[in-house]
C-alpha positions in Angstrom: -19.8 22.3 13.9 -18.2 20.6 11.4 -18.6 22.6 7.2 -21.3 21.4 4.9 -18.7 21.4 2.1 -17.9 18.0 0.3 -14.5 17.2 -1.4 -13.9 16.5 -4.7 -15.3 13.4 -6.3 -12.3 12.6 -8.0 -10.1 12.9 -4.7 -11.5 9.5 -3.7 -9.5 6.2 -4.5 -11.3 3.7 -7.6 -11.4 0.0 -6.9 -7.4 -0.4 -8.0 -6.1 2.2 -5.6 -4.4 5.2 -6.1 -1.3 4.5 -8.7 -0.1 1.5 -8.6 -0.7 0.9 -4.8 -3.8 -1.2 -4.8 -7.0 -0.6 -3.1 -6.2 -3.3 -0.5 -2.9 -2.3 0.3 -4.3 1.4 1.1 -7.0 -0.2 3.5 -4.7 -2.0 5.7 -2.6 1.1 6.8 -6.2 2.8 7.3 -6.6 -0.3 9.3 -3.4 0.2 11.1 -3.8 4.0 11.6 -7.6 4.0 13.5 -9.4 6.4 13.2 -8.6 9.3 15.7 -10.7 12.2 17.4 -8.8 15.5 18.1 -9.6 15.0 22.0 -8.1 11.4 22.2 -4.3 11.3 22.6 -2.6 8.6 20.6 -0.2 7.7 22.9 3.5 8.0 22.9 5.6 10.5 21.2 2.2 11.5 19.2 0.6 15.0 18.7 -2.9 15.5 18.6 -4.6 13.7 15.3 -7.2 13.6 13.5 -9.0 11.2 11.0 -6.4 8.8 10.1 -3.4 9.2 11.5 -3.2 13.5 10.7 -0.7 14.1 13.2 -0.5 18.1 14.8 2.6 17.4 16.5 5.2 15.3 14.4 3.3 14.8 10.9 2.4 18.3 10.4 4.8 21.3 8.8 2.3 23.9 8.6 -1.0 25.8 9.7 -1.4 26.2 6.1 -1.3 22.4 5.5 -3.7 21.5 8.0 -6.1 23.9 6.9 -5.7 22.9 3.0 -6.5 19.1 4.6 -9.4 20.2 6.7 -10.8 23.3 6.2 -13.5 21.4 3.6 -15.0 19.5 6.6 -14.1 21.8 9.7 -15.2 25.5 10.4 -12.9 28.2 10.7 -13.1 28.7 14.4 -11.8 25.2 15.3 -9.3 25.3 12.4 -7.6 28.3 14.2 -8.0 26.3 17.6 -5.8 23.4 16.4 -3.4 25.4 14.8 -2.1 26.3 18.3 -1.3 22.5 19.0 0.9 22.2 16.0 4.1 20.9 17.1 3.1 19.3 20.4 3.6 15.9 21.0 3.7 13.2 24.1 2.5 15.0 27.4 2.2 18.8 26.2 0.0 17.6 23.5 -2.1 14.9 25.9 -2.4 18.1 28.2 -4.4 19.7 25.4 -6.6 17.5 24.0 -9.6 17.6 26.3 -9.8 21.5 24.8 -11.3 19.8 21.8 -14.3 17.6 22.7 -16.3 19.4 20.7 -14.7 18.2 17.2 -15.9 15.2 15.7 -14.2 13.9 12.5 -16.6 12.0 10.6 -15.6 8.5 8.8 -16.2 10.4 4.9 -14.3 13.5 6.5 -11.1 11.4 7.0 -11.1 9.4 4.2 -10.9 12.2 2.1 -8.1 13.6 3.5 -6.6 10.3 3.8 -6.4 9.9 -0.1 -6.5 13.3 -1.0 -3.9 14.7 1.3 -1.6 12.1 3.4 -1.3 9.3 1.0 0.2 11.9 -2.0 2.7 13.7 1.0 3.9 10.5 2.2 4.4 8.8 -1.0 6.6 11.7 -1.7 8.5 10.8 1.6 8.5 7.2 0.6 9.7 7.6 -2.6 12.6 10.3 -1.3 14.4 7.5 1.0 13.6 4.5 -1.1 15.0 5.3 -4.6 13.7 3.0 -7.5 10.4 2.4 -5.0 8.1 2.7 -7.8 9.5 0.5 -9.9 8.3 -1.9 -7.2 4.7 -3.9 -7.8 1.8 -1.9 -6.1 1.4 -4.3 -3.1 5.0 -3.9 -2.7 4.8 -0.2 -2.7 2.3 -0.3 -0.7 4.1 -2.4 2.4 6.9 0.6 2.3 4.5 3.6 2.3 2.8 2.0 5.5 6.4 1.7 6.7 7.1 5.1 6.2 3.7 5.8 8.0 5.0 4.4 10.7 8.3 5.0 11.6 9.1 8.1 9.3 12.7 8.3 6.9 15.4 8.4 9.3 18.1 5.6 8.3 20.2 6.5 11.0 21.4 4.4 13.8 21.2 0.5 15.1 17.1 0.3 14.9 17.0 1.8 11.7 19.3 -0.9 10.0 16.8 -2.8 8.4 15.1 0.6 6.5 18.9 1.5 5.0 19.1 -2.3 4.0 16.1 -1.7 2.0 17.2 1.7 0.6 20.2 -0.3 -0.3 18.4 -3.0 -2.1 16.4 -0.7 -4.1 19.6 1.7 -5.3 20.4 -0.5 -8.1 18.8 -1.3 -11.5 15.5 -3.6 -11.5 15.1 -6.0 -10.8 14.9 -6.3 -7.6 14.9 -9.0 -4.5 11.5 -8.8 -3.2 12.0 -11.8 -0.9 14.9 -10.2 1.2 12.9 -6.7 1.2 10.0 -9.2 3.2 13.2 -10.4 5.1 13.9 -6.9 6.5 10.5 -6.3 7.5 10.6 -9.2 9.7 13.3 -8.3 10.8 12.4 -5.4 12.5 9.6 -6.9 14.1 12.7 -6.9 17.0 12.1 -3.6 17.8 8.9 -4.6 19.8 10.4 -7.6 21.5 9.9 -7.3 25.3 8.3 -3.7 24.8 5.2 -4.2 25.1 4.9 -3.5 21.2 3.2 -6.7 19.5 1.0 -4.9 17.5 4.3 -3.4 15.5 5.5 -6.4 15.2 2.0 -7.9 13.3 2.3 -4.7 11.3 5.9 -5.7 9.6 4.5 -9.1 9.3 1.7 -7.4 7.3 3.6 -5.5 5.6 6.2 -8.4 4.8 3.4 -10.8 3.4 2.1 -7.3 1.1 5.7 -7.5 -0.5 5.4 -11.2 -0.7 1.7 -10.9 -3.0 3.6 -9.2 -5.2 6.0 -12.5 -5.7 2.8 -14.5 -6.1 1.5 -12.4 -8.9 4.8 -11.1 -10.5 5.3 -15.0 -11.1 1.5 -15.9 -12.2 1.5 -12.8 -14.9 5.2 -14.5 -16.4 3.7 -17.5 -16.8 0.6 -15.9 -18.4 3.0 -14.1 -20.7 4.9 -17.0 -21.5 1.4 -18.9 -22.7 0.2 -16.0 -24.8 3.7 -16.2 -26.5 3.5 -19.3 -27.2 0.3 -20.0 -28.3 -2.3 -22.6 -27.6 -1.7 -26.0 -26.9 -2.3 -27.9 -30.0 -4.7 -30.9 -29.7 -3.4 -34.1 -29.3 -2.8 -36.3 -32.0 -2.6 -33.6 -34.3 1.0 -33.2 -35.9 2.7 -29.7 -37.0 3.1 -30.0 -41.1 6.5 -29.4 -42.2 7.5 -26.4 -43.5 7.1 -26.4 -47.2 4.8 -29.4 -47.8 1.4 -27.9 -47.4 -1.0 -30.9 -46.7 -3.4 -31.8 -48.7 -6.8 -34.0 -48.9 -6.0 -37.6 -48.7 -7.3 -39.9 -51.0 -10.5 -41.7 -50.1 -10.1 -45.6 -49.2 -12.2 -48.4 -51.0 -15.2 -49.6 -48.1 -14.0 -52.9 -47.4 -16.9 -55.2 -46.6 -18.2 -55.9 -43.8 -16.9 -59.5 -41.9 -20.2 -61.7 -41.1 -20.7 -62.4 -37.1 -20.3 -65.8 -36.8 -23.2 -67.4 -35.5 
């Protein structure tokens, strides 16, 4: 039976996001993740999870982080149950699932936890392998912490060259090439080819056309600057008086009379 507590009201995301990731950008990876039920497996190399992608088996370090995400919405009792999958993944974890039928995560239960608990931990993640990330725009940010949600840190070996190229594009000063971070991400969509794994690959395509917003609206709020430094656009027909020759009134011509119409 799932605890009558609420969350915070200020743990929940406004209508820009959390940061400078905006609100959209944070709805795609819940989009991505599903929404999971403790007595579902995932799949894969997965633990049991919870809400949105709260993983027991690879995602979690601790009892005592599980229980700081969930204990506002879950009673004690099934707290201490899932505390004895932490750790498991792929078949040991599957094995255990049908233990929890009884726990339902509601749709306000992992959102919360989603912004209040998982977004904050793995932007920490994010920002640890990617140095510089948050100089990035939002959307751009935003395409990397679903990255990292993902497929984790690790920047070792063959299929993780596109992630160090990345980390390598981002160790310098700003600013930085946002079209060849979009590059990588497609790039990895590879990783899925003859796998069975299409839906990774629409992911980095996702996440490649996040980074490539940011492009869009990096070059739309130049050009707004640019106008606002120069000023309006003078009327036509109106010339700019030279400098020291104030203008003044001129003189009022004579009314010439009027020609006749000729009959």
């Amino acid at each position: 039976m799932a605890s009558s507590a609420a969350p915070a009201a200020g743990a929940l995301p406004n209508a820009r996001g959390i940061g400078a990731i905006p609100r959209e950008a944070l709805e795609f990876i819940i989009d991505q993740e599903g929404m999971d039920q403790p007595s579902k497996f995932p799949g894969g190399d997965s633990g049991v999870t919870l809400g949105h992608g709260f993983d027991l088996g690879a995602g979690t370090e601790s009892r005592a982080e599980m229980i700081e995400a969930w204990k506002p919405w879950l009673s004690g009792d099934q707290l201490d149950r899932l505390a004895t999958v932490i750790g498991l993944t792929g078949p040991a974890a599957k094995a255990r699932c049908a233990q929890f039928a009884d726990i339902r995560v509601t749709a306000e239960a992992a959102d919360d936890v989603f912004y209040r608990c998982t977004v904050p931990k793995y932007y920490g993640k994010m920002a640890s392998a990617f140095p510089n990330v948050d100089k990035l725009p939002g959307a751009a940010q935003g395409a990397l912490l679903s990255l990292v949600f993902n497929r984790g840190t690790s920047m070792k070996g063959e299929r993780r060259a596109e992630m160090a190229n990345i980390r390598d594009l981002l160790a310098g000063p700003p600013p930085y090439d946002l079209a060849r971070i979009a590059a990588e991400l497609r790039k990895m969509t590879r990783l899925g080819d003859g796998q069975g794994l299409a839906g990774l690959g629409a992911r980095r395509e996702r996440e490649a056309r996040l980074v490539e917003s940011a492009i869009g609206a990096e070059a739309a709020a130049k050009t707004a600057e640019a106008g606002v430094r120069s000023g309006p656009p003078r009327p036509r027909g109106i010339k700019r008086a030279k400098p020291g020759k104030p203008r003044g009134k001129r003189p009022a011509r004579a009314a010439k009379p009027r020609r006749k119409r000729a009959a």
